[in-house]
DRENPA-3360 file (N, C-alpha, C; in nm, 2 decimals, always signed):
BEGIN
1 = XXXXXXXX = +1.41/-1.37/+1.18/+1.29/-1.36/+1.11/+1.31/-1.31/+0.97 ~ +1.21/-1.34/+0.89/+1.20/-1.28/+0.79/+1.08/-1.30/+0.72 ~ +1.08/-1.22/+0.58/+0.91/-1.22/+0.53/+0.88/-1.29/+0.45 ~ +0.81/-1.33/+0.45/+0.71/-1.50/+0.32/+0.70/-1.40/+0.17 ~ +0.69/-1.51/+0.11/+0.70/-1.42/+0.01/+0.57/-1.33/-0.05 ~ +0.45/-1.36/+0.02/+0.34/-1.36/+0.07/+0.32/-1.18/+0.09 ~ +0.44/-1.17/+0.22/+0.42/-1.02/+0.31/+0.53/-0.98/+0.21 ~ +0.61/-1.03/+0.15/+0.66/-0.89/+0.06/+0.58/-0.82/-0.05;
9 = XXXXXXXX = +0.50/-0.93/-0.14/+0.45/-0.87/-0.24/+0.36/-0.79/-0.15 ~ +0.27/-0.88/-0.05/+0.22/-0.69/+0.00/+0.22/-0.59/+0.05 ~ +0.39/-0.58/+0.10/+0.44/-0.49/+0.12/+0.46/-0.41/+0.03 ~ +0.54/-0.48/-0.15/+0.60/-0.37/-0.24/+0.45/-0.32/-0.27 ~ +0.35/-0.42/-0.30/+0.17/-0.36/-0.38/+0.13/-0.23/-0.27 ~ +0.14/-0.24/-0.14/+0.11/-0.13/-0.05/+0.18/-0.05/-0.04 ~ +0.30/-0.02/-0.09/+0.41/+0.08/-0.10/+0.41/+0.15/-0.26 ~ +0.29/+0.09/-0.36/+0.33/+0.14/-0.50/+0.34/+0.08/-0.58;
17 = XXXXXXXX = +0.46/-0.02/-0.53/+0.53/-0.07/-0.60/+0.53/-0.16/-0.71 ~ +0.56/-0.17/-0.86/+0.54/-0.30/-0.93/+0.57/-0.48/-0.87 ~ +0.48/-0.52/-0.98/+0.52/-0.70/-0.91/+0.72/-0.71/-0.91 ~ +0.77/-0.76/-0.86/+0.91/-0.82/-0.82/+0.92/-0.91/-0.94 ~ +0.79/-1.01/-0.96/+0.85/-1.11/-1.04/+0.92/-1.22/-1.00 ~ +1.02/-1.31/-1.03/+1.09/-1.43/-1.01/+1.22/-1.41/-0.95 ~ +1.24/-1.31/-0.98/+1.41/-1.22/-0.91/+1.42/-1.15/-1.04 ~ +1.51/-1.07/-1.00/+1.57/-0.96/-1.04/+1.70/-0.97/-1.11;
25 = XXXXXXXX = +1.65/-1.02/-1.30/+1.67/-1.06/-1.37/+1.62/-0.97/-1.50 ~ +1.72/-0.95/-1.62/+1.63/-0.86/-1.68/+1.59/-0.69/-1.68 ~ +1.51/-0.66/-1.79/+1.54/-0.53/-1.80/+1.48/-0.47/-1.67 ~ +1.38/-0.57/-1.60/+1.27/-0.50/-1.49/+1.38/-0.49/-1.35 ~ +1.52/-0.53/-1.35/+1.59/-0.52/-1.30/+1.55/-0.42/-1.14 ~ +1.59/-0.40/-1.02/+1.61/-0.32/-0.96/+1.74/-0.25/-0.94 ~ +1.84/-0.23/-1.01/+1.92/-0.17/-1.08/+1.86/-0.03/-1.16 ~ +1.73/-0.07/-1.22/+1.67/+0.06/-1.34/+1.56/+0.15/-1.26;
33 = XXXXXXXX = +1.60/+0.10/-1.11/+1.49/+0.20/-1.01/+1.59/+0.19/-0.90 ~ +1.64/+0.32/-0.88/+1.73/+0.35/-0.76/+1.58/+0.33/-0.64 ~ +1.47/+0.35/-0.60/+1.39/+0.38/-0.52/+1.36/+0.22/-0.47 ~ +1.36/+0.16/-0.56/+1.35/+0.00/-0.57/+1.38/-0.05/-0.52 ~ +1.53/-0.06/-0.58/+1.62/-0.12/-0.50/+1.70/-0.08/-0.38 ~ +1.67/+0.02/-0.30/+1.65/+0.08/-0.19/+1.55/-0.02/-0.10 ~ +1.44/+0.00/-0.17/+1.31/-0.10/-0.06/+1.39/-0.20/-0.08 ~ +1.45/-0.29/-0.18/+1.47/-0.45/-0.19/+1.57/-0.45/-0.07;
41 = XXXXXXXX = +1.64/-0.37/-0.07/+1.80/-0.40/+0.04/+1.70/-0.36/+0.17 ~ +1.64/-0.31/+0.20/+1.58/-0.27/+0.35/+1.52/-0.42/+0.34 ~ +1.41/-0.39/+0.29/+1.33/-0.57/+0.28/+1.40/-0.68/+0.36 ~ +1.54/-0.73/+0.29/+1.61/-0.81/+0.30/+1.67/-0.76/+0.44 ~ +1.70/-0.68/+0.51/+1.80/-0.64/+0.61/+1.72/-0.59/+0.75 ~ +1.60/-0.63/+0.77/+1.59/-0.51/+0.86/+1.59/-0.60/+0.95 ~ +1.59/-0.51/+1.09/+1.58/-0.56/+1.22/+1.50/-0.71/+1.29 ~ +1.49/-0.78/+1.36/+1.37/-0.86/+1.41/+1.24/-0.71/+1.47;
49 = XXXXXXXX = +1.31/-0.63/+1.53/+1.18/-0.54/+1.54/+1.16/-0.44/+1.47 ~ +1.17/-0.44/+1.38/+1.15/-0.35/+1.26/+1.09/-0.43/+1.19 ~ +1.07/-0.56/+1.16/+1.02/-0.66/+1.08/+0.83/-0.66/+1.15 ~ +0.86/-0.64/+1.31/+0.74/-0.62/+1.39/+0.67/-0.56/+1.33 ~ +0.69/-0.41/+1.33/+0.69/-0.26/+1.25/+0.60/-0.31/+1.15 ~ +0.70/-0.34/+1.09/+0.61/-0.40/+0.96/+0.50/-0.50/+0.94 ~ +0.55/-0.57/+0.99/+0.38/-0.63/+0.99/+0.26/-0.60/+1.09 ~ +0.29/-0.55/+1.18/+0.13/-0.45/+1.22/+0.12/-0.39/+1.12;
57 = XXXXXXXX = +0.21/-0.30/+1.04/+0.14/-0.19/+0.93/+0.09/-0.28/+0.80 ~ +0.13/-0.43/+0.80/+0.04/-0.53/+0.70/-0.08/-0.54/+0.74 ~ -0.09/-0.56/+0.88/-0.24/-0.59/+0.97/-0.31/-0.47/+0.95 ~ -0.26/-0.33/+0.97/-0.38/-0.26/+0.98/-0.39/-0.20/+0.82 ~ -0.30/-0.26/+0.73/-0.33/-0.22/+0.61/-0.46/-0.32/+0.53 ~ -0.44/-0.43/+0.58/-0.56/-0.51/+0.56/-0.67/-0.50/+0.57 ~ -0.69/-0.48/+0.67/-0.78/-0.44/+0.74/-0.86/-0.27/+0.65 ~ -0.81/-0.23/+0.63/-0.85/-0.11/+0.55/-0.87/-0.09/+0.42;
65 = XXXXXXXX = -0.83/-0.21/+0.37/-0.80/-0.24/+0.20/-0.95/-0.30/+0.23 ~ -0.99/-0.38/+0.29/-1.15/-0.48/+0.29/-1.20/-0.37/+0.32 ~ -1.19/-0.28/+0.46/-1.32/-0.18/+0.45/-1.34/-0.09/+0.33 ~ -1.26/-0.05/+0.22/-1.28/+0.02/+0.12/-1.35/-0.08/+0.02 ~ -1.33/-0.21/+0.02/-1.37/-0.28/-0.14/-1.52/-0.34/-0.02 ~ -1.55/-0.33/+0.09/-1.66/-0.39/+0.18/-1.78/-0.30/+0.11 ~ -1.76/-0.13/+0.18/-1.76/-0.01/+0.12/-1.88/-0.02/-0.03 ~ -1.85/-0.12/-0.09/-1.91/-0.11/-0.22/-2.05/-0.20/-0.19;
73 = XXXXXXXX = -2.07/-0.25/-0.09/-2.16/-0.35/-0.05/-2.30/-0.18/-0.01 ~ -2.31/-0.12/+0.00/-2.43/+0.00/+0.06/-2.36/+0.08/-0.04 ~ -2.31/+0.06/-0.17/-2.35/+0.20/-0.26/-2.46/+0.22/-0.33 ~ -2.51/+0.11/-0.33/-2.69/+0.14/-0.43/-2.77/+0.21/-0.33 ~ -2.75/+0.23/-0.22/-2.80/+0.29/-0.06/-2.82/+0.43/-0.03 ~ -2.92/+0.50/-0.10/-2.93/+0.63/-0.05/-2.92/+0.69/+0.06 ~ -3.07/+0.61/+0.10/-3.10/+0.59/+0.21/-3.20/+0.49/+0.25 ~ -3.24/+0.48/+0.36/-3.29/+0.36/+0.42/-3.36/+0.41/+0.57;
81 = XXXXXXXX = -3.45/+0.40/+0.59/-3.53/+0.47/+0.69/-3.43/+0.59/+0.75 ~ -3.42/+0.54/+0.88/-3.36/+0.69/+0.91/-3.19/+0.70/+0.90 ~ -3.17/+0.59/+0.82/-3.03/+0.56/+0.81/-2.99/+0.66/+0.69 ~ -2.85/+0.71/+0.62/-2.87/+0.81/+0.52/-2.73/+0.73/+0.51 ~ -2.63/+0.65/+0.41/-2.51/+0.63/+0.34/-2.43/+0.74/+0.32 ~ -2.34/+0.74/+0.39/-2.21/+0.86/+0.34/-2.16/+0.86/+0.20 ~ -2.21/+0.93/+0.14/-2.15/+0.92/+0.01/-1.98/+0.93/-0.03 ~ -1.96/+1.02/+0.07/-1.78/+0.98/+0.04/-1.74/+0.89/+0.14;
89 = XXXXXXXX = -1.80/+0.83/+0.16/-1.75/+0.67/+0.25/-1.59/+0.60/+0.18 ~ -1.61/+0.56/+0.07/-1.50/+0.53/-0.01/-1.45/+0.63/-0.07 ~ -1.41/+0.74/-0.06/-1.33/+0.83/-0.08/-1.24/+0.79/+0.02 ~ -1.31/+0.85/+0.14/-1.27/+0.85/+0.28/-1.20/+0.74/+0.32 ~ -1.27/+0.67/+0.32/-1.17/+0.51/+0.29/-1.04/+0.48/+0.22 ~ -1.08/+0.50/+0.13/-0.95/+0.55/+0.04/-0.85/+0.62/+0.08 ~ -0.86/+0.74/+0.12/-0.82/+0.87/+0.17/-0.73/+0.79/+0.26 ~ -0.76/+0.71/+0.38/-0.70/+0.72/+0.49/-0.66/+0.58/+0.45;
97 = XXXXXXXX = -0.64/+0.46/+0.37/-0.60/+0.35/+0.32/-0.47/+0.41/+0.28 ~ -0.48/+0.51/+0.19/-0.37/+0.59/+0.10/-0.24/+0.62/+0.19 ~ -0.28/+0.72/+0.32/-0.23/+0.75/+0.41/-0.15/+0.65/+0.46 ~ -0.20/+0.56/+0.53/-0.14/+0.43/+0.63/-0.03/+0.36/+0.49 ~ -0.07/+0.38/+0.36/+0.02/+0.33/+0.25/+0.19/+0.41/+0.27 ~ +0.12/+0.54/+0.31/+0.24/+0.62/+0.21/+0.33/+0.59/+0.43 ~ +0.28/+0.59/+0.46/+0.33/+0.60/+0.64/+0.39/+0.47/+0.63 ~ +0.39/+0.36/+0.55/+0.44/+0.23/+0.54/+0.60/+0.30/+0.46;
105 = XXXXXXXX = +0.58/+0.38/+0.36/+0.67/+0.41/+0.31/+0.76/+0.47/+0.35 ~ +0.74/+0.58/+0.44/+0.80/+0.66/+0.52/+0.89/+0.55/+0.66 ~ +0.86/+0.43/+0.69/+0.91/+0.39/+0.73/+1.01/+0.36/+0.69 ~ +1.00/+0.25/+0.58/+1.10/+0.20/+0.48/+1.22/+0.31/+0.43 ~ +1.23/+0.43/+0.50/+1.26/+0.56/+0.45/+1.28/+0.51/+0.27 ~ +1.11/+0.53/+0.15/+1.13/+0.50/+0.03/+1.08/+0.62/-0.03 ~ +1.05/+0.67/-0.13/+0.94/+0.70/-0.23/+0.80/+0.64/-0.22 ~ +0.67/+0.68/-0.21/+0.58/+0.59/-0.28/+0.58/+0.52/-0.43;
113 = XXXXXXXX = +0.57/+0.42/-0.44/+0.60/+0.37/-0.57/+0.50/+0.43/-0.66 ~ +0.56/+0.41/-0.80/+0.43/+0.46/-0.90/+0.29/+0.46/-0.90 ~ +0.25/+0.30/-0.85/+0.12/+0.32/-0.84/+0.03/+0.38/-0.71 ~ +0.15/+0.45/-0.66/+0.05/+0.50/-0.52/+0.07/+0.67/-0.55 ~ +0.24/+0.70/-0.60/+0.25/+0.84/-0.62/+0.25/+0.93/-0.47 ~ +0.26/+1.06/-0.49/+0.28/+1.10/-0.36/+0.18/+1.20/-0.35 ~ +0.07/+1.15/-0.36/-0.08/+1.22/-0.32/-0.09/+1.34/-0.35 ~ -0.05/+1.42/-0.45/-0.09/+1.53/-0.48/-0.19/+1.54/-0.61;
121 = XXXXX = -0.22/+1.63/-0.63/-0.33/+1.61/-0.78/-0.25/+1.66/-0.90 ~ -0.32/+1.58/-1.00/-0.24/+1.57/-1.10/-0.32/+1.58/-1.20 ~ -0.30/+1.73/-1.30/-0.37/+1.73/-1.38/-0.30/+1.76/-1.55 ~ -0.37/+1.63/-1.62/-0.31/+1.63/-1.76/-0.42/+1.67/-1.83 ~ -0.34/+1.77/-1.91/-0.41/+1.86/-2.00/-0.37/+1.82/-2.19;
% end
């Protein structure tokens, strides 16, 4: 087995990671990110069940990416008879999308990539 090119990019986008691009050519090299190119060699190498692994964690990551952008469908929603909208619905969403991200990562034994970071708070002054 292996992954379409399809499940990689949402693999590296759910891990952090920048687009790959056409190959790995150039200054965006995975060469200029030891973390990177770490995920590229696993990507390419892993098991038939380790590939399993991985794609349940695409399924339930799917699945949780829609409920957070769904999420935005009941934010004009105070409330509604005796119904009341969680206002940290999409936090919380987020929150646990973020989680199941970085647990993708921890698989891959990687770093979270830049755009995911490693959940701590970060304050620039």
């Amino acid at each position: 087995m292996s992954f379409t090119d399809s499940e990689l990019t949402d693999l590296r986008r759910h891990m952090g990671y920048p687009a790959y691009g056409i190959g790995n050519g150039g200054f965006s090299n995975w060469r200029f990110y030891q973390a990177y190119g770490l995920l590229e060699y696993r990507l390419q190498r892993l098991s038939d069940a380790e590939e399993t692994v991985a794609r349940s964690y695409l399924s339930t990551l799917a699945q949780l990416e829609t409920a957070v952008t769904s999420a935005s469908a009941t934010l004009d929603t105070d409330s509604a008879a005796a119904w009341v909208r969680n206002a940290r619905e999409v936090a919380e969403r987020t929150r646990l999308f973020d989680d199941w991200r970085r647990r993708l990562c921890g698989f891959f034994g990687v770093p979270p990539g830049p755009a995911l970071g490693d959940g701590s708070l970060r304050l620039v002054v």
